[in-house]
MARGU-337000 format. One record per residue (C-alpha): residue in three letters; residue number from 1; x, y, z. Coordinates in steps of 0.001 Angstrom, whole numbers, plus 500000, padded with zeros to 6 digits. Layout:
# MARGU-337000
 type seq   east  north     up
  ALA NUM      X      Y      Z
...
# end
This chain:
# MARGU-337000
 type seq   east  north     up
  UNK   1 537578 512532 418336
  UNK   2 536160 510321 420947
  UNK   3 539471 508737 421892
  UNK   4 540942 512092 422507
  UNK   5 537624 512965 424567
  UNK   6 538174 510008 426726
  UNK   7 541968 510369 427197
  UNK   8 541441 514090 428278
  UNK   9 538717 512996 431118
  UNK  10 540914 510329 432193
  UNK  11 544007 512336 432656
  UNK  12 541256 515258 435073
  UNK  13 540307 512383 437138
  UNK  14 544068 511086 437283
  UNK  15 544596 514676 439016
  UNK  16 541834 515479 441203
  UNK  17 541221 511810 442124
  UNK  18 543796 511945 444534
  UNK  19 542883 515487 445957
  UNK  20 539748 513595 446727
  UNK  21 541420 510947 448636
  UNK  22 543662 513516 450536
  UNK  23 540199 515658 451616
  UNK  24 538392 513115 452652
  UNK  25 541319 512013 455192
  UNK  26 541808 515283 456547
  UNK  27 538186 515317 457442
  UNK  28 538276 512188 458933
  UNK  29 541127 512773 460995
  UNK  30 539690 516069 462100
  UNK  31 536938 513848 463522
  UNK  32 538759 511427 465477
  UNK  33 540738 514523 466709
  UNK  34 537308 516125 467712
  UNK  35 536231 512925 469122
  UNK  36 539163 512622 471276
  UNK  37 538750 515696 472498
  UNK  38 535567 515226 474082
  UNK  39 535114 514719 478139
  UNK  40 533953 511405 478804
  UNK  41 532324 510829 482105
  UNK  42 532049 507222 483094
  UNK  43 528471 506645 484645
  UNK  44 528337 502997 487021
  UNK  45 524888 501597 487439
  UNK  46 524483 498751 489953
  UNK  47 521121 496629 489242
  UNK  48 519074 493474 488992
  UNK  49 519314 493488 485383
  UNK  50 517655 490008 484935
  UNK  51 514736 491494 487119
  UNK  52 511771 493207 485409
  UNK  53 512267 496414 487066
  UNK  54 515934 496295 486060
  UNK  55 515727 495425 482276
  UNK  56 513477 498458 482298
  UNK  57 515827 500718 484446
  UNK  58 518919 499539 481766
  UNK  59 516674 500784 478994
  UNK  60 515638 504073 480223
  UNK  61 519916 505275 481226
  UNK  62 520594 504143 477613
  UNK  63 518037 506174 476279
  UNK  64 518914 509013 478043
  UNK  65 522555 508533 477791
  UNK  66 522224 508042 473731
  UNK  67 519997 511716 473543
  UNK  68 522732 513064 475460
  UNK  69 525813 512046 473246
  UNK  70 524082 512917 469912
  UNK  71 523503 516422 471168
  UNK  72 526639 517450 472984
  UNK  73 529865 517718 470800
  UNK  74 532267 518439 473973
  UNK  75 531389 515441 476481
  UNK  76 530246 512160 476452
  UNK  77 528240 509845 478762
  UNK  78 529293 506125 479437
  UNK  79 527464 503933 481000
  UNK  80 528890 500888 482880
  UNK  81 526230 498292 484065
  UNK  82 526893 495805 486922
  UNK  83 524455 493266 488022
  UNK  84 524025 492729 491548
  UNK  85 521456 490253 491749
  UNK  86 520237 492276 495065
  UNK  87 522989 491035 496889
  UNK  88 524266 493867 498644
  UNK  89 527529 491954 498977
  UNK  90 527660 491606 495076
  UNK  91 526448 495377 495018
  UNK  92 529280 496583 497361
  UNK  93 532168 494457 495325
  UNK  94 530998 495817 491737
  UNK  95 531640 499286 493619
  UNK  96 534724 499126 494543
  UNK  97 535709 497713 491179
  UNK  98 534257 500118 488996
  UNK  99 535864 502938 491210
  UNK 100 539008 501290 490752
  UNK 101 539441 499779 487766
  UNK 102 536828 502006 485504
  UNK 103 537327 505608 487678
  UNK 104 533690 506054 487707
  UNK 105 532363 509759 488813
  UNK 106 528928 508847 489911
  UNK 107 527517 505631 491136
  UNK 108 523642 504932 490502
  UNK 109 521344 502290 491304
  UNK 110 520954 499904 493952
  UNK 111 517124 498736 494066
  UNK 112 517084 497612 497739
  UNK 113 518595 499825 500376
  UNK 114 520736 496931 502004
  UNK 115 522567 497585 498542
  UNK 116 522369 501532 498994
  UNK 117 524015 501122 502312
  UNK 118 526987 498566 501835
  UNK 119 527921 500742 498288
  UNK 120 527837 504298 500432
  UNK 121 530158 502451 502894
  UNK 122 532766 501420 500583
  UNK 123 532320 505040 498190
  UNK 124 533085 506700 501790
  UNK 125 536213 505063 502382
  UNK 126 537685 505352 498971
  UNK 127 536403 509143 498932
  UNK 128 538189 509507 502326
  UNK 129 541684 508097 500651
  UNK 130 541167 509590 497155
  UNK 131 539937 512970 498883
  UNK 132 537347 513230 496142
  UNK 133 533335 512946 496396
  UNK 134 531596 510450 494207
  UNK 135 528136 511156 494824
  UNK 136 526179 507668 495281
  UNK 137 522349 508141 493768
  UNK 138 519549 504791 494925
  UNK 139 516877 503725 493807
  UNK 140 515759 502886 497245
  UNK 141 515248 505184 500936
  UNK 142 514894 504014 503961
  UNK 143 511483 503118 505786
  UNK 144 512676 504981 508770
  UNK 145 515115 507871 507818
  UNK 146 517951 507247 510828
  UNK 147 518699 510997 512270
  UNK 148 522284 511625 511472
  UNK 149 522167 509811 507884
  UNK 150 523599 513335 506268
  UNK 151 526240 513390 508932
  UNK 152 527130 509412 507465
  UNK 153 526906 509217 503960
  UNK 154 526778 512759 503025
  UNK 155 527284 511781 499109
  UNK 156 524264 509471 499183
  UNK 157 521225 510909 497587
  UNK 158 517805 508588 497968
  UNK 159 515547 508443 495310
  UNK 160 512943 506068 496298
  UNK 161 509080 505334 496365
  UNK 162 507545 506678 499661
  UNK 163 506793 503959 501666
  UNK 164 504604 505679 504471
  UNK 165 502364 507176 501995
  UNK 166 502122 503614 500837
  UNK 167 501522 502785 504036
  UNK 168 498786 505405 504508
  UNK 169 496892 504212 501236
  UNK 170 496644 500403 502658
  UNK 171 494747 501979 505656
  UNK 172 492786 504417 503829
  UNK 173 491443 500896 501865
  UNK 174 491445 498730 505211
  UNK 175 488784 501781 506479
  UNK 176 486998 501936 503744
  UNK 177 484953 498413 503641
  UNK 178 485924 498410 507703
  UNK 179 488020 495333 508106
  UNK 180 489501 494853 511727
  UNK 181 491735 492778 511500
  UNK 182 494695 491913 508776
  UNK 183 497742 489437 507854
  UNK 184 500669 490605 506688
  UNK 185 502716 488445 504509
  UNK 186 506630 489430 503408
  UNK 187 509659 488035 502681
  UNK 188 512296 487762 504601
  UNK 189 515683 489195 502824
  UNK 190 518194 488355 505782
  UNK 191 518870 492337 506626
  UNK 192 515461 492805 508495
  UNK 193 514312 495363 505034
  UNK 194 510704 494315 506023
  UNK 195 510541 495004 509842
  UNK 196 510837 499232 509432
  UNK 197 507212 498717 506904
  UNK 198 505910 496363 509453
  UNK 199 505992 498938 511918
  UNK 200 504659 501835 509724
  UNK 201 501602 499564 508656
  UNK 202 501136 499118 512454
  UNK 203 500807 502328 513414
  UNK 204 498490 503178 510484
  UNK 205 495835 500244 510997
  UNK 206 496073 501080 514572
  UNK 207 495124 504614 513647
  UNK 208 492072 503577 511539
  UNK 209 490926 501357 514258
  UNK 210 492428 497975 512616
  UNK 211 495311 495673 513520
  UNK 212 497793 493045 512495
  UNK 213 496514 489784 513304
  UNK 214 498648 486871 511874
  UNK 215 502393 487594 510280
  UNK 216 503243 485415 507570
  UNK 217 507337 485263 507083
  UNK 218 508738 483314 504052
  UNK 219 512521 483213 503056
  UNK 220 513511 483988 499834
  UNK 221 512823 481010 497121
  UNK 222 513738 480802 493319
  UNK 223 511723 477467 492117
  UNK 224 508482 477286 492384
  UNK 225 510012 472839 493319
  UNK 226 511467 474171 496376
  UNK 227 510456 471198 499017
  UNK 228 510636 474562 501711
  UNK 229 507405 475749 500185
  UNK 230 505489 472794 502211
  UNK 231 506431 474588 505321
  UNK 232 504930 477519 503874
  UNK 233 502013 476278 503403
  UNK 234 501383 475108 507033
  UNK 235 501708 478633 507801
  UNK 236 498403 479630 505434
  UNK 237 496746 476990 507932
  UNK 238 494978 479851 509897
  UNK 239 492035 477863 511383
  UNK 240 492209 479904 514157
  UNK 241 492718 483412 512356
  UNK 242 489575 485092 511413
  UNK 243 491122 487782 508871
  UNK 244 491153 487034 505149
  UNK 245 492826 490404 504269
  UNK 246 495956 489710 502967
  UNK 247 498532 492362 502400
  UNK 248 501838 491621 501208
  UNK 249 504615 494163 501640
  UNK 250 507297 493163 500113
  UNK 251 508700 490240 498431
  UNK 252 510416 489510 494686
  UNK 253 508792 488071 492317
  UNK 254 509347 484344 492370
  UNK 255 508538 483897 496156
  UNK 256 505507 486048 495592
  UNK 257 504407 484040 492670
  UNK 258 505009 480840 494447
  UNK 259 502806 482317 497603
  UNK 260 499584 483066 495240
  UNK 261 500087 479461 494035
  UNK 262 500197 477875 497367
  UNK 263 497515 480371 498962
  UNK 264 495177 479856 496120
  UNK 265 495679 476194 496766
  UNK 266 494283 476383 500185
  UNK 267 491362 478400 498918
  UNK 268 492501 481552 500711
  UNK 269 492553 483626 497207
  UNK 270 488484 483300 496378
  UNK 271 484808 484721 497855
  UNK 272 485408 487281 500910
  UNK 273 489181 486893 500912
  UNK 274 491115 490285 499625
  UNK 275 494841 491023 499017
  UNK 276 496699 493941 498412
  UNK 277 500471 494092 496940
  UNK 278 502514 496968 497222
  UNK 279 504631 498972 494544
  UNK 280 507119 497437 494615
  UNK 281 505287 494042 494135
  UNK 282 503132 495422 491546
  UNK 283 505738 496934 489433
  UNK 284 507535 493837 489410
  UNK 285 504433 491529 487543
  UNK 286 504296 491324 483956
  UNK 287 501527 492932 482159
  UNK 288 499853 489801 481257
  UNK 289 499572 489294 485117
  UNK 290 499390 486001 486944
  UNK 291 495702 483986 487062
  UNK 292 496378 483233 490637
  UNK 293 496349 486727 491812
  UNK 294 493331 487290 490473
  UNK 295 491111 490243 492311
  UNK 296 494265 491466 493765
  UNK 297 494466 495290 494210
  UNK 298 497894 496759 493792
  UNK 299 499565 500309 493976
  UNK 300 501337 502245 491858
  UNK 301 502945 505895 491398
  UNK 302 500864 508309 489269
  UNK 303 502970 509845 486298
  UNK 304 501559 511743 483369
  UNK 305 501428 509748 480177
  UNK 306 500249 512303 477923
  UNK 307 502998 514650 477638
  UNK 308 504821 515139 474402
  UNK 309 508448 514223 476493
  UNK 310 506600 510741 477639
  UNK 311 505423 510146 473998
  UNK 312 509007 510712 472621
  UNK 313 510619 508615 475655
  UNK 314 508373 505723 475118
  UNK 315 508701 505397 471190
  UNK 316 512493 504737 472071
  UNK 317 512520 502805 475247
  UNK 318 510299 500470 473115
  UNK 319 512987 500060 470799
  UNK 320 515051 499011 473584
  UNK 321 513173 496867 475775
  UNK 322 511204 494713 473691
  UNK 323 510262 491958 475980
  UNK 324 507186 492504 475486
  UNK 325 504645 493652 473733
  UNK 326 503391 497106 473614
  UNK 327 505569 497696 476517
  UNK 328 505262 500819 478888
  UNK 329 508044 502275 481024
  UNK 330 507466 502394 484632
  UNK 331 508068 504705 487069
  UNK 332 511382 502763 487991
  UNK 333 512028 503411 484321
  UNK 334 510716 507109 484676
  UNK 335 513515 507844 487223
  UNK 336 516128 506236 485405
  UNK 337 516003 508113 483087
  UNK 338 515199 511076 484528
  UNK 339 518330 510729 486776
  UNK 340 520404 510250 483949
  UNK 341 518927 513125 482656
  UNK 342 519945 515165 485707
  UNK 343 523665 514061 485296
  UNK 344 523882 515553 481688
  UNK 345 522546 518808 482805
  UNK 346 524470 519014 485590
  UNK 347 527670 518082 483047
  UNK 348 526886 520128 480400
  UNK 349 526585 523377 482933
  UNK 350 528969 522458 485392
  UNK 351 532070 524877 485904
  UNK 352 534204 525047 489398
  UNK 353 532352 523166 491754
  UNK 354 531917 519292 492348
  UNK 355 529692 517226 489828
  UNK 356 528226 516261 493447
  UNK 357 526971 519687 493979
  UNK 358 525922 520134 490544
  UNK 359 523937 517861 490627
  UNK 360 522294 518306 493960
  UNK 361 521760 522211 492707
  UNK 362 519887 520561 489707
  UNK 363 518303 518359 492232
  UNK 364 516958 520938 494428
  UNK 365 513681 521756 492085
  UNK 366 513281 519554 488899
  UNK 367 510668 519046 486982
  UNK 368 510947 515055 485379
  UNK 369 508958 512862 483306
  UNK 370 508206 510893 486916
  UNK 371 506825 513944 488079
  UNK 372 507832 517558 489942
  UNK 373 510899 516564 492897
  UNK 374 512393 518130 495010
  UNK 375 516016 517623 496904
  UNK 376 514916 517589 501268
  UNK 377 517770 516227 503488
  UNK 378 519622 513681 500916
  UNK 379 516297 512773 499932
  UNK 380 514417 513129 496499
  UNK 381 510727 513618 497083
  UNK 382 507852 514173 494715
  UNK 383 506123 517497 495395
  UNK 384 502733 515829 496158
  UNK 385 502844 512190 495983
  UNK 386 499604 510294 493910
  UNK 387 498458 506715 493604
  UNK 388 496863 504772 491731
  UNK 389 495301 501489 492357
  UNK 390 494873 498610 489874
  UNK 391 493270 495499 489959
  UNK 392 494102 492577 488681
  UNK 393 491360 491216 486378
  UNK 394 491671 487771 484072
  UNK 395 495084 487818 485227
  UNK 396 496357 491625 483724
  UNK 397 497372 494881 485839
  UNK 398 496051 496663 483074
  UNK 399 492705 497620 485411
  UNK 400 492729 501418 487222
  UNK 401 490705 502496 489431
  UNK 402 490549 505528 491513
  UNK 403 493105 507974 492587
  UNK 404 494472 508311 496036
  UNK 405 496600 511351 497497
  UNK 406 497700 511938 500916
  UNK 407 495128 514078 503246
  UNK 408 492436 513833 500393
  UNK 409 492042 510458 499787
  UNK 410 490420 508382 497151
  UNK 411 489004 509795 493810
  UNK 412 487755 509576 490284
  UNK 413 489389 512111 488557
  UNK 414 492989 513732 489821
  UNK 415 492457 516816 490867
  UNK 416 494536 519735 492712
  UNK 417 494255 518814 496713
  UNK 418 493836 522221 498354
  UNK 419 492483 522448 502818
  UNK 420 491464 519718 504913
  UNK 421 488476 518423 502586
  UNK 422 488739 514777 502995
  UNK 423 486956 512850 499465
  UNK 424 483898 510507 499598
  UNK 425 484984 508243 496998
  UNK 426 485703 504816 497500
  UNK 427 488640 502598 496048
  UNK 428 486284 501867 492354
  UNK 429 484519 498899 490794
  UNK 430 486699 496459 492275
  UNK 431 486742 492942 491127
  UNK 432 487628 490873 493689
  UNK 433 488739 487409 494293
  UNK 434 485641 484953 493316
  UNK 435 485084 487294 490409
  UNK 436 482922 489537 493248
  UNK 437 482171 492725 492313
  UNK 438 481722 495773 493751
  UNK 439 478117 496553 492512
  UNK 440 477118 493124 494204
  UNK 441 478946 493232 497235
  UNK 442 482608 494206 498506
  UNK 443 484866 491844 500058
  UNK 444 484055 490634 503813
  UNK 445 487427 490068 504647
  UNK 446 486849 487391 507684
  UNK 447 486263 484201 507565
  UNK 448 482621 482298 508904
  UNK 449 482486 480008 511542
  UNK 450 483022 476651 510717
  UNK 451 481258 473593 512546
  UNK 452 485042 473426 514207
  UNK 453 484247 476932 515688
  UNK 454 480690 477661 515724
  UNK 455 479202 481824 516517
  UNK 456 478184 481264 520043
  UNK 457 475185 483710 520905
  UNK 458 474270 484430 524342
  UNK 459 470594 484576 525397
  UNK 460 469572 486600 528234
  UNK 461 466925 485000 530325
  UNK 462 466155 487561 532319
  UNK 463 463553 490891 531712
  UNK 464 463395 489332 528222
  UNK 465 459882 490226 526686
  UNK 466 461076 489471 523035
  UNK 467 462866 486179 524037
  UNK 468 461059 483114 525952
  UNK 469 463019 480627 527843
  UNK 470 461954 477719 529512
  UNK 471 464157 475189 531627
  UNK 472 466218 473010 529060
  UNK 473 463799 473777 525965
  UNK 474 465331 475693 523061
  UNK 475 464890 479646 523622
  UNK 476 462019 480713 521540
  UNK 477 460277 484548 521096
  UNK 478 459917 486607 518562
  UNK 479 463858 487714 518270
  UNK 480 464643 483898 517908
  UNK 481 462005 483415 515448
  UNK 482 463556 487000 513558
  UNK 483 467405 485111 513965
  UNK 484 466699 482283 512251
  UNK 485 464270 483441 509028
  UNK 486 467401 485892 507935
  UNK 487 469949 483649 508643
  UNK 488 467890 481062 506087
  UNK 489 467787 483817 503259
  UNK 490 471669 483946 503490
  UNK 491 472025 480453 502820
  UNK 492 472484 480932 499254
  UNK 493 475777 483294 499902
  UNK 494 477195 481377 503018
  UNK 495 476325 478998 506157
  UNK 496 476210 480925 509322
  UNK 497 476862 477969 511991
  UNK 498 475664 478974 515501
  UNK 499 474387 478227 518806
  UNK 500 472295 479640 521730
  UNK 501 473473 479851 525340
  UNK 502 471759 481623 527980
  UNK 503 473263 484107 529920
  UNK 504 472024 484372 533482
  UNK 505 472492 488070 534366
  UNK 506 470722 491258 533272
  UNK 507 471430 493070 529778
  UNK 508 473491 495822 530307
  UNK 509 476054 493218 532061
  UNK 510 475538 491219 528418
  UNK 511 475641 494793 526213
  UNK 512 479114 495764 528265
  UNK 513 481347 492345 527915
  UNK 514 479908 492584 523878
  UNK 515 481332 495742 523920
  UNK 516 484368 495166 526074
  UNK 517 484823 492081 523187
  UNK 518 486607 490162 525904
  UNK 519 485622 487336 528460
  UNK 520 486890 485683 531694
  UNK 521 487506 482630 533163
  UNK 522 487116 484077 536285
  UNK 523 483362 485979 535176
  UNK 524 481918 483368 533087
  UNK 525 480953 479501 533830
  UNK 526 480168 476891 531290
  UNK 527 478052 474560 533958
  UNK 528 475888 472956 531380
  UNK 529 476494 469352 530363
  UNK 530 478397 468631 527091
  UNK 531 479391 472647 527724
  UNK 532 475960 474044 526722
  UNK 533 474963 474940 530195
  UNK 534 473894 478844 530952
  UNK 535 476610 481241 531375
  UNK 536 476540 482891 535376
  UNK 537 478187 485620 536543
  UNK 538 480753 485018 539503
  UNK 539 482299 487891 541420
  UNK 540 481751 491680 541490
  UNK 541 481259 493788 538555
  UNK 542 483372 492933 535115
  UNK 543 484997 496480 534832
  UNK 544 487095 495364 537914
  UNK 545 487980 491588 536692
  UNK 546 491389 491154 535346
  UNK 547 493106 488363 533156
  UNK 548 490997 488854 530228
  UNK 549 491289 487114 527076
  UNK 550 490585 487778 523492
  UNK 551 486797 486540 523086
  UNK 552 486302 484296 519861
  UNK 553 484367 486088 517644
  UNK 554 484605 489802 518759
  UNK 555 481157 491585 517360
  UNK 556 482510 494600 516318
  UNK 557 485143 492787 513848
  UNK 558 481632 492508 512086
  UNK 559 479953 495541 512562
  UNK 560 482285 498584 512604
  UNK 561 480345 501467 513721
  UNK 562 478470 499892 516942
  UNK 563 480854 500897 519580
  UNK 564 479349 504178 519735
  UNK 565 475814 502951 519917
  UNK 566 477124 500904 523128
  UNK 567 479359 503090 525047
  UNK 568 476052 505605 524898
  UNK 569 473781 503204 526375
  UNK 570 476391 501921 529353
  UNK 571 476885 506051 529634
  UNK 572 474568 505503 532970
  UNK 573 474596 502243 535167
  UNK 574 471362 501020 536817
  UNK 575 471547 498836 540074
  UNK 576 471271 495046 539403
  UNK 577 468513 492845 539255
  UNK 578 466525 495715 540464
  UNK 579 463512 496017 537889
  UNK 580 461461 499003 539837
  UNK 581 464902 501328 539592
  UNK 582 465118 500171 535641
  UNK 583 461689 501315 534943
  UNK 584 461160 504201 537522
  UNK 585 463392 506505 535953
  UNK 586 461563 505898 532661
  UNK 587 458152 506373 534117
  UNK 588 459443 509869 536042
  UNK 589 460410 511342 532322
  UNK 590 457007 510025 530761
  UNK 591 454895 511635 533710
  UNK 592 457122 515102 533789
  UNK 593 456406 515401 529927
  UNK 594 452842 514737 530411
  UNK 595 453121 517505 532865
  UNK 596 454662 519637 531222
  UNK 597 452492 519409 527862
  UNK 598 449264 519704 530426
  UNK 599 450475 522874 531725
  UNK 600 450703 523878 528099
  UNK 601 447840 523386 527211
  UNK 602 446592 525336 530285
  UNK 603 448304 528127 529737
  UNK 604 447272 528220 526071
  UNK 605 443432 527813 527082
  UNK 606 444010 530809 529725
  UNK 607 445277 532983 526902
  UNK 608 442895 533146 525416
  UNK 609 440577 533583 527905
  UNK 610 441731 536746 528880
  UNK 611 442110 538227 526084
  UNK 612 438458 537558 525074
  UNK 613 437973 539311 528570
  UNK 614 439846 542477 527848
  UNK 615 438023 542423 524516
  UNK 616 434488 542369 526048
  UNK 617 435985 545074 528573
  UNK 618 437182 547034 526190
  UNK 619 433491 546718 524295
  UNK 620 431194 547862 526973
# end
């Protein structure tokens, strides 16, 4: 019975065995058939892809390119990497090749725009020959948008950080602990990519009441053993700068690793130094940071991390870039993906017109995971751009401070910017350089005299009641005496080396050339032996001198808010070395309020009178 059994199942499975076999291949050839008949639209990205900003940026297109193909069953998203190196000759071959040889529709990337420029070029001719548009999408803008860019490159879409609101936030932190006077450090990339920032920062300091003092310009260097870096070092010799705010615009990230090495060297990176990096700087450091730059402030884009898209997108960009640990995208990852994003849309709805102008149509109001943009003139910009600063603190960028946004300014909490109301806040609890914090003190941001360049103070000797002078003896008085006890309680932060000369001329002669900050060859004489003779006037009045030169130590580089104080009391002239006409106009305004306050009181006392008068009038 059980032989039969077994010889009856085998002889079912000898039928349908093969009806299995022929099933299963239909399917799978209905498949491949279905797979060939999707659209496949070859994507080229041209980046740094052994940068940090570019392993990131690799990460973020695959992501979106992988959510794309497992959703769509009619097209298909390839992605065809290039690595440039940020070389924009390197940048412009790998376009031409991947337009040739791979017929790529769009190109994307390009992190510098040196890059963005040479690829446009090269797209434009082969669109010109091909009579097709292959729309050209970078990372990077220009600092200065040139006039008739649309007219040029009318393919070329910029998606980059805004630089003059950059810019803006440097001198919104310059005015707020009132530093004078900066150095700007950058590297120099051969195409000039540094000079359009320069000029931006310029205008902004100039606006706050601050300028560039020193310029630091390094070329680009890969090893740290680079014999070159010596010569950069003699350039951090600034004995005769004054500034210790350092701001570095732009620079990759060995040469600016290399220049926190040799700067901290030197001593320039400790008590009442400051730097600031920009975004592009800051986005390049690793999250574990770099001990030399420590108390650094940096800059970066505001982007909302607690969305439910962000949470998604960083569970599988984490599965992707895994260089390190607990790794965040960054808002050069944010855009990456969010441009690849704005291909597939522009794909999957596309019907007649140009993936060009799809794309620009999806362009024109989009809501990303970097944040609401808009499509202005070839240019992607974010509908209200917001900053945050960091600080770098036991060598991580993990420290945030306050919020800044254009017009409002710095704050704690990000908030909707509505009218002209400009914030109180300040930049946060910054730890700076030294391990100085805020609570104690904030950066100075100038250097003391040394005993190489002492503070020279002048001394008037004349109409003087505070301060006594006599002959060759040390000046003495109760101002002196008030000098000297304050400048021994600061010994414990720093040494304040000085000396007195005496100045020769009346005050408001002294008050105008500390407020002029500038002195003459031609006004002042050093007659004293050794050079520590009293300072005379020579000529007519200073206002009409000419050839003036930067004085040494310029008082209001220290205090910030005393020009106003000065230019009020030089509002009115009196005639020199005339003490009657100084004191007569003060003794006139004395005796006419006397007067008046007399006549007050007279006409009070009369009152009164009188009206006891009528009183007893009226009574009898």
């Amino acid at each position: 019975m059980s032989s039969h059994s077994t010889v009856k199942t085998a002889q079912i499975l000898g039928i349908f065995f093969p009806l299995l076999i022929i099933y299963f291949l239909s399917n799978l050839s209905y498949a491949v058939e279905a797979q060939d008949e999707k659209s496949v639209t070859n994507i080229g990205a041209i980046i740094d892809v052994n940068s940090r900003i570019g392993k990131q940026q690799k990460a973020a297109m695959e992501v979106a390119a992988e959510n794309f193909n497992n959703q769509s069953e009619t097209h298909e998203l390839k992605l065809l990497f290039r690595d440039s190196g940020r070389d924009p000759f390197i940048a412009a071959y790998a376009a031409e090749h991947l337009m040739k040889e791979e017929k790529v529709q769009v190109i994307i990337g390009m992190d510098t725009w040196q890059e963005a420029v040479t690829v446009a070029d090269v797209v434009k001719s082969k669109n010109l020959s091909d009579g097709q548009v292959v729309p050209v999408i970078s990372f990077a803008a220009p600092t200065i948008t040139p006039p008739l860019i649309l007219r040029i490159w009318p393919f070329l879409i910029r998606m980059g950080s805004d630089v003059t609101a950059q810019m803006d936030c440097i001198g919104d932190i310059v005015s707020t602990y009132y530093w004078k006077r900066v150095v700007v450090i950058y590297e120099d990339d051969g195409y000039g990519g540094g000079i359009g920032r320069l000029a931006l920062l310029s205008e902004t300091l100039r606006n706050v009441g601050a300028k560039i003092e020193y310029r630091i310009v390094v070329p680009r260097l890969s090893e740290s053993t680079d014999p070159y870096w010596d010569k950069v070092a003699k350039q951090f010799e600034l004995s005769n700068v004054q500034s210790r705010v350092f701001i570095v615009l732009q620079s990759s990230l060995p040469t600016v690793t290399g220049l926190f090495k040799v700067a901290k060297k030197m001593g320039l990176v400790g008590a009442d130094s400051a730097w600031i990096i920009t975004e592009s700087i800051a986005s390049l450091l690793d999250p574990q940071g770099n001990h030399d730059m420590e108390g650094t402030l940096g800059i970066k884009t505001y982007y909302n991390r607690s969305t439910t898209t962000y949470a998604s997108f960083q569970k599988k960009f984490r599965t992707k870039y895994s260089d390190e640990d607990d790794s965040k995208p960054g808002i050069y990852a944010l855009r990456a993906y969010d441009i690849i994003s704005i291909i597939t849309k522009a794909m999957s709805t596309r019907t007649t017109n140009s993936l060009h102008e799809s794309i620009t149509e999806r362009l024109s109001n989009y809501n990303g995971s970097s944040g609401k943009m808009q499509l202005k003139g070839g240019e992607v910009l974010l509908d209200s751009p917001r900053f945050r600063i960091i600080n770098i603190v036991d060598g991580k960028t993990d420290k945030e401070l306050n919020f800044w946004t254009p017009g409002f300014g710095f704050h704690q909490r990000l908030v909707n910017v509505s009218g002209t109301y400009r914030s109180s806040d300040d930049v946060g609890n910054v730890t700076w350089p030294g391990n100085i914090t805020q609570r104690r003190r904030p950066s100075k941001g100038w250097a003391m005299p040394t005993d190489e360049k002492i503070m020279k103070i002048a001394i008037p000797t004349q109409n003087s009641p505070f301060i006594i002078v006599r002959g060759e003896d040390p000046p003495d008085g109760f101002c002196i005496e008030l000098f000297n006890m304050v400048v021994e309680n600061l010994t414990h932060l720093y040494s304040l080396p000085h000396k007195f000369l005496k100045f020769e001329d009346n005050f408001s002669e002294l008050i105008e050339r500390v407020y002029d900050k500038v002195t003459t060859s031609s006004v002042l004489e050093n007659d004293g032996p050794g050079g520590n003779g009293p300072w005379r006037a020579r000529g007519s009045h200073l206002s009409k001198k000419k050839n003036y030169i930067n004085s040494s130590t310029p008082p209001s580089h220290y205090y910030g808010r005393s020009r106003a104080l000065l230019r009020k009391r030089l509002r009115f002239r009196r005639p020199e070395n005339d003490a009657v006409s100084v004191r007569l106009p003060r003794l006139v305004l004395v005796a006419l309020l006397l007067s008046l306050v007399q006549m007050g009181r007279v006409f009070k006392v009369s009152a009164l009178k009188f009206s006891k008068w009528c009183e007893i009038v009226r009574l009898n």
